[in-house]
N, CA, C and O atoms as a Maestro MAE file, in Angstrom:
{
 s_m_m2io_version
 :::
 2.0.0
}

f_m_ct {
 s_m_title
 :::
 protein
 m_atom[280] {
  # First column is atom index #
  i_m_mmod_type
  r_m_x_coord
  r_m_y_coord
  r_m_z_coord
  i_m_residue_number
  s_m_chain_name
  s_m_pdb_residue_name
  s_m_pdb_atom_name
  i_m_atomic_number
  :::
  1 25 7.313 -7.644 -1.290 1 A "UNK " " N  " 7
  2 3 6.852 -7.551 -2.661 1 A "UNK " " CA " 6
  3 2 7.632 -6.428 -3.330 1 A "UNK " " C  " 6
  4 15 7.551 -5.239 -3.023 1 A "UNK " " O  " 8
  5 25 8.589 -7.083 -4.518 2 A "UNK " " N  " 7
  6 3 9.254 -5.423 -5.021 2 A "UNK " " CA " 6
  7 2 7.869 -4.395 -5.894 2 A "UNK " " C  " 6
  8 15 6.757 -4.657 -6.353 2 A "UNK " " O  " 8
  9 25 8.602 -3.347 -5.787 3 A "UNK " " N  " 7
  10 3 7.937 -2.893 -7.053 3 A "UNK " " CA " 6
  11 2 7.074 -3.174 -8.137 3 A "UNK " " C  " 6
  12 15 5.898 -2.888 -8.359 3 A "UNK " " O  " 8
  13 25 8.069 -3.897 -8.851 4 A "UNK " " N  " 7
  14 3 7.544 -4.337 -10.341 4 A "UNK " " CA " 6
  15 2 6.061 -5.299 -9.732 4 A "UNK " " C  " 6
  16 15 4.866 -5.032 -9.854 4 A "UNK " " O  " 8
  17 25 6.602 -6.232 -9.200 5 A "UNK " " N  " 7
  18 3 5.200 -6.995 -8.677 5 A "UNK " " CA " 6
  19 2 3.783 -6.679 -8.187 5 A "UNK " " C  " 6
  20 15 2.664 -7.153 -8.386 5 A "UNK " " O  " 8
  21 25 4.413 -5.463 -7.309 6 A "UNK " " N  " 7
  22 3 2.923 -4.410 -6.969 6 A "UNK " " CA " 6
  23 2 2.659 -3.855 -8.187 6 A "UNK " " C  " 6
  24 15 1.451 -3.850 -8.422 6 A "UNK " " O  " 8
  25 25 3.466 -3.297 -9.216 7 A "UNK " " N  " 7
  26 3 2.385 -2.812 -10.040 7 A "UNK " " CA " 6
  27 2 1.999 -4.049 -11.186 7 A "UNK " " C  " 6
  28 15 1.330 -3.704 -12.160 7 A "UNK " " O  " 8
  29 25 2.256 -4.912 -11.110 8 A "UNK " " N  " 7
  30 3 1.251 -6.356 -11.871 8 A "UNK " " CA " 6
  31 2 0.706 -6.354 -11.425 8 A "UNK " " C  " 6
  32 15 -0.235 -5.910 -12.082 8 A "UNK " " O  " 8
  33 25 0.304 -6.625 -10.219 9 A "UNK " " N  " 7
  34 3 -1.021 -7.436 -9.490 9 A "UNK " " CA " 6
  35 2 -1.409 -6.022 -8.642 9 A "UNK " " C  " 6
  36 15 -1.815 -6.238 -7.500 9 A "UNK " " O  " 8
  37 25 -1.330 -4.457 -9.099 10 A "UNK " " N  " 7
  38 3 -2.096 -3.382 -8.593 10 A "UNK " " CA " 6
  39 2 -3.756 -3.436 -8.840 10 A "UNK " " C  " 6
  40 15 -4.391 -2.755 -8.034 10 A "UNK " " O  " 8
  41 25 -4.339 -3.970 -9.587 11 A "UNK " " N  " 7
  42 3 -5.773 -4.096 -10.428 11 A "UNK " " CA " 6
  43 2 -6.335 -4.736 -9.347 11 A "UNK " " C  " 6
  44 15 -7.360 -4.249 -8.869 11 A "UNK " " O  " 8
  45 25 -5.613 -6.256 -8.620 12 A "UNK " " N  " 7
  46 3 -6.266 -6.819 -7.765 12 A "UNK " " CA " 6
  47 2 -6.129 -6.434 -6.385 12 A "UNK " " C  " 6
  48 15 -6.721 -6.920 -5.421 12 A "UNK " " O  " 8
  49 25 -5.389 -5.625 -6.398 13 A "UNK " " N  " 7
  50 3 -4.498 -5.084 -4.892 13 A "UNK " " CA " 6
  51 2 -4.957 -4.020 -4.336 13 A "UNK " " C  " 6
  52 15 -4.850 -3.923 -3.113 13 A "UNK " " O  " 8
  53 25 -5.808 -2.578 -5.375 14 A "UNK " " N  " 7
  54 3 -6.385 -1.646 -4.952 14 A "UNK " " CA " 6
  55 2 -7.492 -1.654 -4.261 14 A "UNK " " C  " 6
  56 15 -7.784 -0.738 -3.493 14 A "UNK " " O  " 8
  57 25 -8.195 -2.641 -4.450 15 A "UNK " " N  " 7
  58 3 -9.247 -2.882 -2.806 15 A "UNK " " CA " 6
  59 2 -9.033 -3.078 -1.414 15 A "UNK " " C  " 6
  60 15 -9.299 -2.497 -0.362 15 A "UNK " " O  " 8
  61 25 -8.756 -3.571 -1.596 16 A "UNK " " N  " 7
  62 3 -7.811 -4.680 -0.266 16 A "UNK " " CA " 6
  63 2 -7.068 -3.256 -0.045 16 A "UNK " " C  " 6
  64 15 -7.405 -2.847 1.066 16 A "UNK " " O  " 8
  65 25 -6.273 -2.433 -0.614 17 A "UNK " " N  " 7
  66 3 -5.525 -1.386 -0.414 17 A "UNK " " CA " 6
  67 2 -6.901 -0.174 0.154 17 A "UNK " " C  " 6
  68 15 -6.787 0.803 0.893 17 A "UNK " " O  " 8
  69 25 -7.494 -0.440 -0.176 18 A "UNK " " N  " 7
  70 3 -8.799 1.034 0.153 18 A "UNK " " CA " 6
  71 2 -9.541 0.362 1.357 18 A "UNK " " C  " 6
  72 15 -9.959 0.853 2.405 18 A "UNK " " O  " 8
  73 25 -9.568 -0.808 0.916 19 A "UNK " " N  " 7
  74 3 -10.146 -1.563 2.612 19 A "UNK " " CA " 6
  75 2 -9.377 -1.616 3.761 19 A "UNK " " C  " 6
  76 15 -10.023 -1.744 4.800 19 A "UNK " " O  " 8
  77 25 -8.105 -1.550 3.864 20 A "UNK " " N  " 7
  78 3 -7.301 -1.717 4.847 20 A "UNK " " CA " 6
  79 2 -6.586 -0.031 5.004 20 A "UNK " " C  " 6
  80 15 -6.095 0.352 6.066 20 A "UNK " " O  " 8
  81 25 -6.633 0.638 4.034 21 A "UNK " " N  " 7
  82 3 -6.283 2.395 4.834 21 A "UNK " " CA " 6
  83 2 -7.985 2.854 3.898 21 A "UNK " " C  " 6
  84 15 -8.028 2.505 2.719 21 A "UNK " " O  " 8
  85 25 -8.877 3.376 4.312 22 A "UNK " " N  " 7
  86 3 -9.582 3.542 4.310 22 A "UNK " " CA " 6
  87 2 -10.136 5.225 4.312 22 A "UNK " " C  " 6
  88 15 -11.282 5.583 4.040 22 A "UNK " " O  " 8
  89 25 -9.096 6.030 4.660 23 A "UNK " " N  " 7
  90 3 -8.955 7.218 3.713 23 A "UNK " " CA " 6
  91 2 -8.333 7.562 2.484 23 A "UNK " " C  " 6
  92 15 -8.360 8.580 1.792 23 A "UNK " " O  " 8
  93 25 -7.622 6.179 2.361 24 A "UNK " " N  " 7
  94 3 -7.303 6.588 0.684 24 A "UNK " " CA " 6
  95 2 -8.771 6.483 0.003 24 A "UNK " " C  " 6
  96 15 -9.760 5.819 0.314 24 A "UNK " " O  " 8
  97 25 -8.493 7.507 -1.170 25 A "UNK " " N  " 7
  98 3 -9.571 7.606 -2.078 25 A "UNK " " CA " 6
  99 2 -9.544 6.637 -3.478 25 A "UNK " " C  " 6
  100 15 -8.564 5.912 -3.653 25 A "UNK " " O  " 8
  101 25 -10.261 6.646 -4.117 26 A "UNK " " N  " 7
  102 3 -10.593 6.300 -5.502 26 A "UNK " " CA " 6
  103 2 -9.438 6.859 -6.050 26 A "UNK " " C  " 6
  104 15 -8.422 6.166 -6.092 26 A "UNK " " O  " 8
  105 25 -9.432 7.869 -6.427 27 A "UNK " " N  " 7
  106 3 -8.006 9.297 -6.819 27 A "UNK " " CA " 6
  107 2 -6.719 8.564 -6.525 27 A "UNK " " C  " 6
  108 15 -5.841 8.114 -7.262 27 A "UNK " " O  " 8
  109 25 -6.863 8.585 -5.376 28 A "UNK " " N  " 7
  110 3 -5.366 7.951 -4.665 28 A "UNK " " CA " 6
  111 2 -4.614 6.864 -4.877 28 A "UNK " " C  " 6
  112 15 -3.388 6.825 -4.981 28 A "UNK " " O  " 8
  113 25 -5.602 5.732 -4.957 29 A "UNK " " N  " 7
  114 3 -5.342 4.559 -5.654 29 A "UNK " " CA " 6
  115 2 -4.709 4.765 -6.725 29 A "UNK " " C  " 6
  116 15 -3.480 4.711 -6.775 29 A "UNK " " O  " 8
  117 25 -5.587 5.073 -7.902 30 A "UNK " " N  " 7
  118 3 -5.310 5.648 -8.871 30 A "UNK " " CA " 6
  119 2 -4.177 5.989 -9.135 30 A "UNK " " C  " 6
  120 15 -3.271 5.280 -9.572 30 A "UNK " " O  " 8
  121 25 -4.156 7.352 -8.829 31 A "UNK " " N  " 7
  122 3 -2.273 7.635 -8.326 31 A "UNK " " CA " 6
  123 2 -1.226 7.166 -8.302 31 A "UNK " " C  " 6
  124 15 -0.280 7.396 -9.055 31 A "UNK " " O  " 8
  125 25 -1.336 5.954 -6.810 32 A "UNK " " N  " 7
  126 3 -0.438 5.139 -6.320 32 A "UNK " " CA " 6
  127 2 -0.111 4.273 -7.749 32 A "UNK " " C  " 6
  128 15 1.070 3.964 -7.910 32 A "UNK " " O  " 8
  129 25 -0.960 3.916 -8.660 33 A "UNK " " N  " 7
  130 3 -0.769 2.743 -9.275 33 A "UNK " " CA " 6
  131 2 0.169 1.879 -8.840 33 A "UNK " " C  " 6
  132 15 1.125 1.739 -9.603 33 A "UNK " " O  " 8
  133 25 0.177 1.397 -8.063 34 A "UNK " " N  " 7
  134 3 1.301 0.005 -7.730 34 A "UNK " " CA " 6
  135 2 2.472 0.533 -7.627 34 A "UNK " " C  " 6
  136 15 3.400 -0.134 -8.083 34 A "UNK " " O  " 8
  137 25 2.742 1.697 -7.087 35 A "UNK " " N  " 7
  138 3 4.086 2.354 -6.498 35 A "UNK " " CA " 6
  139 2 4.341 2.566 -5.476 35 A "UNK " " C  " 6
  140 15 3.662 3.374 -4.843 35 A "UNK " " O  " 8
  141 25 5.697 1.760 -4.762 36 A "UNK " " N  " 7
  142 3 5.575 1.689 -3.376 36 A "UNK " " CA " 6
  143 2 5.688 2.925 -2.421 36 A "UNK " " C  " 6
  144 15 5.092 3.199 -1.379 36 A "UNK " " O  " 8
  145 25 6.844 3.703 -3.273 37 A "UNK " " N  " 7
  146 3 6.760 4.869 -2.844 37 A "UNK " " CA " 6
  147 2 5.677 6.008 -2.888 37 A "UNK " " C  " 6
  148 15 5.532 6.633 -1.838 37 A "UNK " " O  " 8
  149 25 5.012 6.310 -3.805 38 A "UNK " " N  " 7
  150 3 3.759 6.532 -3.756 38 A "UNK " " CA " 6
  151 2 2.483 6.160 -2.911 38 A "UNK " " C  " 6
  152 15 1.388 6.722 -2.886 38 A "UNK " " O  " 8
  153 25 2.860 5.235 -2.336 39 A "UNK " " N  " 7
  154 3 1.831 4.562 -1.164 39 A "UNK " " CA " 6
  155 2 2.375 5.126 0.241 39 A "UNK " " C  " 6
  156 15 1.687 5.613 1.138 39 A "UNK " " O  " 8
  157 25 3.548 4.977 0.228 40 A "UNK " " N  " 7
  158 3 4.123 5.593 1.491 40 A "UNK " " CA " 6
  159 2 3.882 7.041 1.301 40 A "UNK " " C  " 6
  160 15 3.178 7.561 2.167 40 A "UNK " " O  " 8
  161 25 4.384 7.918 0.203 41 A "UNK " " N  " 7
  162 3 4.153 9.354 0.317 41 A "UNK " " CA " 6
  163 2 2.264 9.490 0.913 41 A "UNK " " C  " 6
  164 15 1.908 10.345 1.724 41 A "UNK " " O  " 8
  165 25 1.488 8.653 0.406 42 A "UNK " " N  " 7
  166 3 0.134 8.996 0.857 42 A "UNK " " CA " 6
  167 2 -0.302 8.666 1.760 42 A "UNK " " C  " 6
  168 15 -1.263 9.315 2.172 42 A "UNK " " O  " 8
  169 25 0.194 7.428 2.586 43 A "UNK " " N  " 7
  170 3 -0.176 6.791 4.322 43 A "UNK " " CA " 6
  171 2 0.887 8.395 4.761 43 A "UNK " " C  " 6
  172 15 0.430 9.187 5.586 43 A "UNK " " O  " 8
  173 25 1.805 8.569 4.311 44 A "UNK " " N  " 7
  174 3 2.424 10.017 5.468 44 A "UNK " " CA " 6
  175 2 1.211 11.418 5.139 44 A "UNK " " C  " 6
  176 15 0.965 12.220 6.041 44 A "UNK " " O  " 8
  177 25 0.761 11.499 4.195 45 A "UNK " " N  " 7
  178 3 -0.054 12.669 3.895 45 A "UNK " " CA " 6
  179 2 -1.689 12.427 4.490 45 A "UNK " " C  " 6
  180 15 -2.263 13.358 5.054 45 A "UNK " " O  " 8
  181 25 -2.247 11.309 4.330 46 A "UNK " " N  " 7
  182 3 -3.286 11.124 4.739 46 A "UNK " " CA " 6
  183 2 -3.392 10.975 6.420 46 A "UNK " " C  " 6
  184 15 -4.277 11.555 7.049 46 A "UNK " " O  " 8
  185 25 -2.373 10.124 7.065 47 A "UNK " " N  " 7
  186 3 -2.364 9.478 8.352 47 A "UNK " " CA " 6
  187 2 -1.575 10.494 9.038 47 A "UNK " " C  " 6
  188 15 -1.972 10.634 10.195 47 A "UNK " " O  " 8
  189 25 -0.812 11.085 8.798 48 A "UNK " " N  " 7
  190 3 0.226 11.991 9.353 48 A "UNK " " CA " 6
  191 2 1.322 11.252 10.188 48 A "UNK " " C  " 6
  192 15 1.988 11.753 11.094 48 A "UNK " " O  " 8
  193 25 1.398 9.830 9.669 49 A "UNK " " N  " 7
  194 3 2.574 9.010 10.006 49 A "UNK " " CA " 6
  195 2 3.646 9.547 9.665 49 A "UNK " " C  " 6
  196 15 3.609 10.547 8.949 49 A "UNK " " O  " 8
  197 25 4.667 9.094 10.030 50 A "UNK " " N  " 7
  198 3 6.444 9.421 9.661 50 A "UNK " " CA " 6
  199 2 6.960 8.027 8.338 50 A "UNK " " C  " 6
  200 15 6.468 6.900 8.403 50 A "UNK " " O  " 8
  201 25 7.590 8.271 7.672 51 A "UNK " " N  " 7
  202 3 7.837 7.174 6.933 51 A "UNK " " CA " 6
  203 2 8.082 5.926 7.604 51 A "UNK " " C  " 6
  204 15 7.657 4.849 7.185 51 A "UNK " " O  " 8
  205 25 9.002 6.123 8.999 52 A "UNK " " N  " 7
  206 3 9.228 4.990 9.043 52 A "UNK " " CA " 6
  207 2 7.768 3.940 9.332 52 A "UNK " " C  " 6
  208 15 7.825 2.728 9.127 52 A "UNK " " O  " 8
  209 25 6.680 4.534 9.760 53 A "UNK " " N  " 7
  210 3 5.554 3.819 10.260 53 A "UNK " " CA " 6
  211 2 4.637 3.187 9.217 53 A "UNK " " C  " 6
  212 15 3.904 2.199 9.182 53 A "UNK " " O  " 8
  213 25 5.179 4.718 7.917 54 A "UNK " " N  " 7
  214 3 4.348 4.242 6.690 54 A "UNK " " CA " 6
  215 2 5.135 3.064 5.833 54 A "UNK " " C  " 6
  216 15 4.666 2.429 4.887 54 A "UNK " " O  " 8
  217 25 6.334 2.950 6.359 55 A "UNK " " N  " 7
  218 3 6.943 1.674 5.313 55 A "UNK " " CA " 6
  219 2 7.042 0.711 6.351 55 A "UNK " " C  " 6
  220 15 8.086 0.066 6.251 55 A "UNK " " O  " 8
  221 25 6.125 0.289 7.586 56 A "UNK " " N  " 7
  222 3 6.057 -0.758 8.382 56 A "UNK " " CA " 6
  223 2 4.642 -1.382 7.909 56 A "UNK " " C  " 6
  224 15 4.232 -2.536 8.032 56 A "UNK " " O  " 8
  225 25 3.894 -0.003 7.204 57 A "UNK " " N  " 7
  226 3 2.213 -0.493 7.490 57 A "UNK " " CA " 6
  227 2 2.323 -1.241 5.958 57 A "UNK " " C  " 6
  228 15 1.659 -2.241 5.682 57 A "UNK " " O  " 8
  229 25 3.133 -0.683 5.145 58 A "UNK " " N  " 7
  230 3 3.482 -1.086 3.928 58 A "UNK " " CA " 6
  231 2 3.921 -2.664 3.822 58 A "UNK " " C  " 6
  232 15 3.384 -3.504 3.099 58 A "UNK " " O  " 8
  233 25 4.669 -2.802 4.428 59 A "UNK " " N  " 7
  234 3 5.331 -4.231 4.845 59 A "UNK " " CA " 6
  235 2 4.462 -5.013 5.233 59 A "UNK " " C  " 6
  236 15 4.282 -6.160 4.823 59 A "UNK " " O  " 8
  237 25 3.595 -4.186 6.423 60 A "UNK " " N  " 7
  238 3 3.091 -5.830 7.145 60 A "UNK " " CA " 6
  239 2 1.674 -5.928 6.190 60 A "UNK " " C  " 6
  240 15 1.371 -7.075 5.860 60 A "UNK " " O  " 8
  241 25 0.842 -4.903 5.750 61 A "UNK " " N  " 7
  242 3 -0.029 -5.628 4.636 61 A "UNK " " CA " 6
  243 2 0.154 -6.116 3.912 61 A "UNK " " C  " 6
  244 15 -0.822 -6.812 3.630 61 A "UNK " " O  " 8
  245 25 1.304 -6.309 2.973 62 A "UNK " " N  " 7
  246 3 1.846 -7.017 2.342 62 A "UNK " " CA " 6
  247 2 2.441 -8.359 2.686 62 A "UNK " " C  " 6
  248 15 2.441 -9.322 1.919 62 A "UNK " " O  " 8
  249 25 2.869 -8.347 3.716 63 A "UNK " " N  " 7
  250 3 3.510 -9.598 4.560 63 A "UNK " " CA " 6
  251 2 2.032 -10.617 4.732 63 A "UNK " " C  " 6
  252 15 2.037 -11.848 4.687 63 A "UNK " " O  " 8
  253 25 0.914 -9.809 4.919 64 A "UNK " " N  " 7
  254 3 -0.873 -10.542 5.443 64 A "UNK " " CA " 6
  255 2 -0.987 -10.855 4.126 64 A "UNK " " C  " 6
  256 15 -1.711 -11.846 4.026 64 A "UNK " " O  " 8
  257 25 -0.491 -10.351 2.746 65 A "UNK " " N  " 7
  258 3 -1.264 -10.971 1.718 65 A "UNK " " CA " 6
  259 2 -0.316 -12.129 1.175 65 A "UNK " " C  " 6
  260 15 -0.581 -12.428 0.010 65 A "UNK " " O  " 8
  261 25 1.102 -13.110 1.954 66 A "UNK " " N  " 7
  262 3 1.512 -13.770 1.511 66 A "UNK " " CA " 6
  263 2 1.440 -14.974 2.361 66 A "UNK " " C  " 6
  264 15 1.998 -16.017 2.022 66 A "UNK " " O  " 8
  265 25 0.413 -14.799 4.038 67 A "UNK " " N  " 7
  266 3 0.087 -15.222 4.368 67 A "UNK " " CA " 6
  267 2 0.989 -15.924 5.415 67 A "UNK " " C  " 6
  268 15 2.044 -15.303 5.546 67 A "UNK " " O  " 8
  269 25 0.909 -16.974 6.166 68 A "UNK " " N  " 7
  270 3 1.821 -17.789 7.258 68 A "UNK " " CA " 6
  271 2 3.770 -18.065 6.394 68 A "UNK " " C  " 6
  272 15 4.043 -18.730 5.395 68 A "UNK " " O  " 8
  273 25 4.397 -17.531 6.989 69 A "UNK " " N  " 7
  274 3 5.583 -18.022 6.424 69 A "UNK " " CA " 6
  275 2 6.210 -19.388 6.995 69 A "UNK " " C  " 6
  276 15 6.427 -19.472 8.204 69 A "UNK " " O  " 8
  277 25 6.558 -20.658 5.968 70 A "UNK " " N  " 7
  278 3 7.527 -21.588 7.213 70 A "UNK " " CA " 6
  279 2 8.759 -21.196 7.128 70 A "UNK " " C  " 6
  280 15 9.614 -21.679 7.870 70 A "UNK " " O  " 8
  :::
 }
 m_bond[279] {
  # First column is bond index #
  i_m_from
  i_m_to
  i_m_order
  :::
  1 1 2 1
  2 2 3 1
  3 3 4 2
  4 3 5 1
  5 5 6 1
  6 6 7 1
  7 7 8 2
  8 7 9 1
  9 9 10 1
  10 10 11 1
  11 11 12 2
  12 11 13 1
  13 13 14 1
  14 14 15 1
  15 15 16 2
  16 15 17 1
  17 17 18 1
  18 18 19 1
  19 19 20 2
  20 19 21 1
  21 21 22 1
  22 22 23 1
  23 23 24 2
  24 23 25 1
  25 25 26 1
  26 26 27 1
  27 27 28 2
  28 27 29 1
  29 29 30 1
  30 30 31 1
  31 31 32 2
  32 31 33 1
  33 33 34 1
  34 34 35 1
  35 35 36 2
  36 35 37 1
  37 37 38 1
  38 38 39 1
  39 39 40 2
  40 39 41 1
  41 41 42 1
  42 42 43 1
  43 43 44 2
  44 43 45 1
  45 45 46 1
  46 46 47 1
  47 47 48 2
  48 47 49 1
  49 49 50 1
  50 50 51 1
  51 51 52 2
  52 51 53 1
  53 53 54 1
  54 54 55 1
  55 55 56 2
  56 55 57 1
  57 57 58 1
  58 58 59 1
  59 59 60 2
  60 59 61 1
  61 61 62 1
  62 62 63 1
  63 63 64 2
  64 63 65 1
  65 65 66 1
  66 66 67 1
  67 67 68 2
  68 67 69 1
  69 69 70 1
  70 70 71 1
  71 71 72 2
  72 71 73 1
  73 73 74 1
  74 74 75 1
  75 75 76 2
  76 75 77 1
  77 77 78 1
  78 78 79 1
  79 79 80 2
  80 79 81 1
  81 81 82 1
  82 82 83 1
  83 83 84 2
  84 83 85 1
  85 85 86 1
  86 86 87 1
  87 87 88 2
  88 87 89 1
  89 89 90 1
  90 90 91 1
  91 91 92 2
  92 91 93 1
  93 93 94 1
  94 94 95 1
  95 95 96 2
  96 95 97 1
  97 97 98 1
  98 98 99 1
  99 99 100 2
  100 99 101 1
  101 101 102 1
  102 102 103 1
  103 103 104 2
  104 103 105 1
  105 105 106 1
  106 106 107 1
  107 107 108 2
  108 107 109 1
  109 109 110 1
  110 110 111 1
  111 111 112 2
  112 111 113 1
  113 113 114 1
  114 114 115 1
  115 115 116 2
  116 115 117 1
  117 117 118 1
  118 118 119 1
  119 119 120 2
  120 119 121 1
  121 121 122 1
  122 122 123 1
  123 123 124 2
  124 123 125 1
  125 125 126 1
  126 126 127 1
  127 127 128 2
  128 127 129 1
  129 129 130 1
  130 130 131 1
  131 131 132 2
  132 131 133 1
  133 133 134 1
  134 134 135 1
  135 135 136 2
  136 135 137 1
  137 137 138 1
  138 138 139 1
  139 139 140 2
  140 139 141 1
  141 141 142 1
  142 142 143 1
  143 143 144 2
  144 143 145 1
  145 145 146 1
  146 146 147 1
  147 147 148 2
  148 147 149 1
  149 149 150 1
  150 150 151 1
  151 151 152 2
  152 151 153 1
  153 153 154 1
  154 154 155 1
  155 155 156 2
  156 155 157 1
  157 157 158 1
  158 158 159 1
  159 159 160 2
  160 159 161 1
  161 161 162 1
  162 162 163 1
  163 163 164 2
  164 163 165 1
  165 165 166 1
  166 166 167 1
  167 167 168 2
  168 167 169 1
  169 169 170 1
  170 170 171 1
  171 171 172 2
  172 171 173 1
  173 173 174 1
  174 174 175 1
  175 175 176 2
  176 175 177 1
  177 177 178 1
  178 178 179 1
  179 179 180 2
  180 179 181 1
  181 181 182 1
  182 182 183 1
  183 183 184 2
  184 183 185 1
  185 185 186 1
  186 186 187 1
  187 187 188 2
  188 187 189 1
  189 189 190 1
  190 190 191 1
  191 191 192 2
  192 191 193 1
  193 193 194 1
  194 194 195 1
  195 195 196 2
  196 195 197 1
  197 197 198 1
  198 198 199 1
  199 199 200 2
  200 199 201 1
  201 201 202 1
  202 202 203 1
  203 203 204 2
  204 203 205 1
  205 205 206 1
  206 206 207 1
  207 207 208 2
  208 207 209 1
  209 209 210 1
  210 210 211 1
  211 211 212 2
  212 211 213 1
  213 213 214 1
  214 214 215 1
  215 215 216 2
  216 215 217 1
  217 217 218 1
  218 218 219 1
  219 219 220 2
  220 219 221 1
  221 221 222 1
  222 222 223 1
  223 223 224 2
  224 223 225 1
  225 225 226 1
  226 226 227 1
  227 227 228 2
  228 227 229 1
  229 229 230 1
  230 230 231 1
  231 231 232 2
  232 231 233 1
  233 233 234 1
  234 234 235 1
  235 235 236 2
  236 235 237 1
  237 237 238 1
  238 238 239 1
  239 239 240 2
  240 239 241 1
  241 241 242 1
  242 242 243 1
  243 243 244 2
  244 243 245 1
  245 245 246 1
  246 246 247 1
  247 247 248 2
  248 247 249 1
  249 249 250 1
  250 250 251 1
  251 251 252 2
  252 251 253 1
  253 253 254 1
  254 254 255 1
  255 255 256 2
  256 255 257 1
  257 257 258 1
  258 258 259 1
  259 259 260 2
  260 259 261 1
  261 261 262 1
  262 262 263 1
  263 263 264 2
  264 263 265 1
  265 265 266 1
  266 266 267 1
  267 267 268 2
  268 267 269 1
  269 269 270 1
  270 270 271 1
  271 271 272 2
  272 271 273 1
  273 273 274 1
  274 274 275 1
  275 275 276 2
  276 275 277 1
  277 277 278 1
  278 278 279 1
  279 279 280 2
  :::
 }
}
């Protein structure tokens, strides 16, 4: 999902985003507004992941919300 797309469909995406990392806050969301990098800076600050783990966790929830690929 580039960029631009996460922040269109951020409104429907910030749950699902608080349900699946679950120390992000209300605030955080917020924040992130549909910025990818911004999501990664906060899975490394909250989780104490390394980027590369935070732009895997980034990927594959995103990869779950486009569902089975053929």
């Amino acid at each position: 999902m580039t960029n631009e797309e996460m922040q269109a469909k951020w409104h429907q995406l910030r749950g699902r985003v608080k349900e699946f990392w679950g120390e992000l806050t209300g605030d955080d969301v917020q924040f992130i507004a549909g910025q990818r990098e911004l999501l990664i800076g906060k899975l490394e600050e909250k989780y104490g992941m390394s980027r590369a783990e935070a732009e895997q966790q980034v990927e594959s929830f995103f990869a779950s919300l486009r569902g089975p690929q053929n």
